[in-house]
Phi, psi and omega in degrees: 000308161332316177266002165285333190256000199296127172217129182223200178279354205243017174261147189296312186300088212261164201340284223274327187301304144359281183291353158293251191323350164251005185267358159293318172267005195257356152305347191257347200277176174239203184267116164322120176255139163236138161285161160085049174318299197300291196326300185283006169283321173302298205298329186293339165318322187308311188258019172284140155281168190268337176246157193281150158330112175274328184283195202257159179313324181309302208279003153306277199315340199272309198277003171283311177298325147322318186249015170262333156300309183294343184297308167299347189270323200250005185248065172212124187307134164304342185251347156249336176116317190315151182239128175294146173312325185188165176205156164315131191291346180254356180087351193261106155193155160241020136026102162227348141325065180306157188243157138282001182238018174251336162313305164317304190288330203255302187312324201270335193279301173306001169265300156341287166284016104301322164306314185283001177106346213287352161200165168333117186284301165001295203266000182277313212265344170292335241242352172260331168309310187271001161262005165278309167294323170288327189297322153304284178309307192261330175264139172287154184187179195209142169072019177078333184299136174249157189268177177290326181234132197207150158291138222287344188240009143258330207023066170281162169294135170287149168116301222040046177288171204268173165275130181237141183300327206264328149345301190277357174289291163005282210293326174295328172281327166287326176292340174297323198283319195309287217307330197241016134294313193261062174291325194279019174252100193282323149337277172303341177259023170277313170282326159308313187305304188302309167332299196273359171284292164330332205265120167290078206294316192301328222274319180272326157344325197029053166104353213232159190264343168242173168321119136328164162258006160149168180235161176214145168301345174271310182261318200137208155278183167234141202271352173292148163220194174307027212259015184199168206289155168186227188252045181254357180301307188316319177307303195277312162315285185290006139315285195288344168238043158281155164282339191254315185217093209275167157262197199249145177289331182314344161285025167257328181276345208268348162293150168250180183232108202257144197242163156215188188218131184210129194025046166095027196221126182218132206215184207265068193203153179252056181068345179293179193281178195270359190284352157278002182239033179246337220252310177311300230267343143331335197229263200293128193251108188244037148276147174054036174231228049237163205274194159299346201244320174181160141307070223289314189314298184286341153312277151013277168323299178285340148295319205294310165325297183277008137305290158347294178264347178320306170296303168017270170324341180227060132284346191269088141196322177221089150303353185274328173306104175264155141322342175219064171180111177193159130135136167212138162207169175343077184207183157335126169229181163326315192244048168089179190293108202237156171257079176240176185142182150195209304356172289301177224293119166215143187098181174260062156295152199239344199105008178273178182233128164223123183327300153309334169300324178298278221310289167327348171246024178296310217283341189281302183218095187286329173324281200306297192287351183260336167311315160341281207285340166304308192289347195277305219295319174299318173258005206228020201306004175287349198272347193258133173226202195282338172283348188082202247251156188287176197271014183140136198215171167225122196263351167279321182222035134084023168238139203261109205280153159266035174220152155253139178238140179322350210232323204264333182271325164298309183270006146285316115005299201263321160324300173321300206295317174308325179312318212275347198216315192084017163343271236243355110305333177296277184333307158282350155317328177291002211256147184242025165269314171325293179302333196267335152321292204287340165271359177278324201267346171100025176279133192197163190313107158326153121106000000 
């Protein structure tokens, strides 16, 4: 049943729809046991370093971020612009499956390396104008909508994948971020502008007060939607504040908020992995604010906490867990493209680390989580590649994925950035549909 759900890039099944449709069940699954521990803990020991990260955290963050720019500069076709879905972690693959929503994330990444210097602004800004014109020109889409998976040098549909709403926010929010870095280009803010004008948001309501999960020319909408707290805050913003075709702010009240109490900590959360309580807060900057309901940013936080101590807690099973090795979410395992994490326990876990659980939360609990990437990057180097850091590994039985994926390499990257500067929330906030979203949704000042 585990390969009915596999999804990876070359699967009919896509990411997010996936972590629908598979989260009952793998709510059923229990936490994975292996026999013969110490043996496989010796060999990972084998593939372990013996020393800890000698630089200072900046300069951790400054080399995640460096080489997660390379991953978008060299993993993006030259003639569209589009980012591959995953790619090999050594650059060696053949690939031809651009994400619109790894597309997204490598716009916000090329603004990022134009601000810090990491190339040439020119060639940053040609390389973001043609991915932009393609994106117009070349990707397929219906409604303004993109689809989720397209070939990175046509972009035509993959698949027969669905067009998905949160894919094209994902994507939308990086083209917002490009238009208002590169403001003095009037090119890029012409064309950005027109992408987020185009996308027909009420058109995905399909009749219903919340977001489709997506449409396919064969079937229809799908009938799963957007109905509970995840990474869907972003979805709904740039909903209320398109100029062209807004959504009503009363859709910001029509999702619930599902609460869960975990070692005494109790948040916002419907059971997903943790990369939903990351992915919105990448863009939007929900500190020192809240909505009727909460405070997401310190929400945020207190999921990042009960992940924490949730990995602990399996420590008498995976002894490799630690204070400073702990965090799953949605990613790459030994056995395909898995929905795991907790609270509570979802998936087969197994004992992997996936990087990006750390990585997506620095700005939430930064200590902690930078502790994280401190101990992979010193100790784990077979976990480290020309991309930073592979997309998930185990160190109990000593497998190593060879792929990175766009997405995972993106909200660590853009997380980073925030932490050291708040980049990439000063800039798209500034967009002034952003703003006017978040007081149409009722947001104001703590205290």
């Amino acid at each position: 049943m585990l390969n009915t759900f596999h999804s990876a890039a070359g699967s009919l099944n896509t990411r997010r729809r996936f972590l629908k449709l598979a989260g009952g069940f793998f709510a059923l699954l229990p936490v994975m046991s292996f026999s013969g521990v110490s043996s496989f803990s010796s060999r990972a020991k084998s593939a372990a370093g013996n020393s800890a990260y000698a630089g200072t955290d900046d300069q951790l963050l400054d080399e995640i971020e460096r080489a997660a720019y390379t991953f978008f500069w060299e993993q993006a076709h030259p003639a569209t612009g589009f980012v591959k879905d995953r790619a090999g972690a050594s650059g060696s693959d053949k690939y031809t499956v651009s994400s619109v929503a790894a597309t997204g994330f490598g716009l916000t990444a090329l603004s990022i390396a134009d601000a810090r210097g990491y190339a040439d602004s020119h060639a940053i800004q040609q390389r973001v104008l043609l991915t932009l014109e393609s994106l117009a020109s070349k990707a397929a889409r219906h409604q303004g909508f993109f689809y989720h998976f397209v070939d990175w040098s046509s972009g035509a549909r993959a698949f027969k994948c669905e067009l998905s709403s949160i894919d094209t926010a994902l994507l939308i929010c990086g083209v917002l971020t490009a238009r208002q870095h590169f403001s003095s280009n009037a090119a890029i803010v012409a064309a950005a502008t027109q992408l987020y004008q185009q996308v027909n948001w009420p058109w995905m309501l399909n009749g219903g007060e919340t977001l489709s999960m997506g449409w396919t020319p064969e079937s229809g909408f799908i009938n799963s939607r957007w109905s509970h707290y995840c990474e869907l805050m972003m979805l709904y913003l740039l909903g209320i504040g398109s100029p062209a075709f807004a959504l009503p702010p009363a859709s910001w009240k029509a999702w619930t908020r599902p609460s869960i109490t975990y070692q005494g900590i109790t948040y916002i959360s419907a059971g997903d992995p943790l990369f939903t309580h990351q992915y919105s807060h990448a863009w939007f900057d929900f500190r020192n604010q809240h909505d009727g309901y909460a405070d997401y940013f310190q929400n945020s936080v207190k999921a990042t906490q009960a992940h924490k101590l949730f990995c602990l807690s399996l420590q008498g099973q995976f002894p490799d867990y630690s204070q400073n090795l702990w965090g799953i979410t949605a990613s790459d395992s030994a056995h395909g493209y898995l929905a795991w994490g907790g609270p509570p326990a979802t998936g087969p876990i197994d004992g992997s680390i996936v990087p990006c659980a750390a990585g997506g939360s620095i700005p939430f609990l930064p200590a902690d989580c930078i502790a994280v990437l401190r101990n992979i990057r010193g100790s784990y180097p077979a976990a480290w590649g020309r991309y930073g850091f592979t997309d998930a590994f185990n160190p109990l039985t000593n497998w190593w994925n060879p792929d990175v994926l766009g997405i995972d390499q993106g909200i660590t990257m853009l997380m980073a950035e925030n932490y050291r500067t708040g980049f990439v929330w000063n800039t798209f906030m500034a967009n002034p549909e952003m703003k006017a979203a978040m007081k149409l949704a009722g947001f104001r000042p703590n205290g």
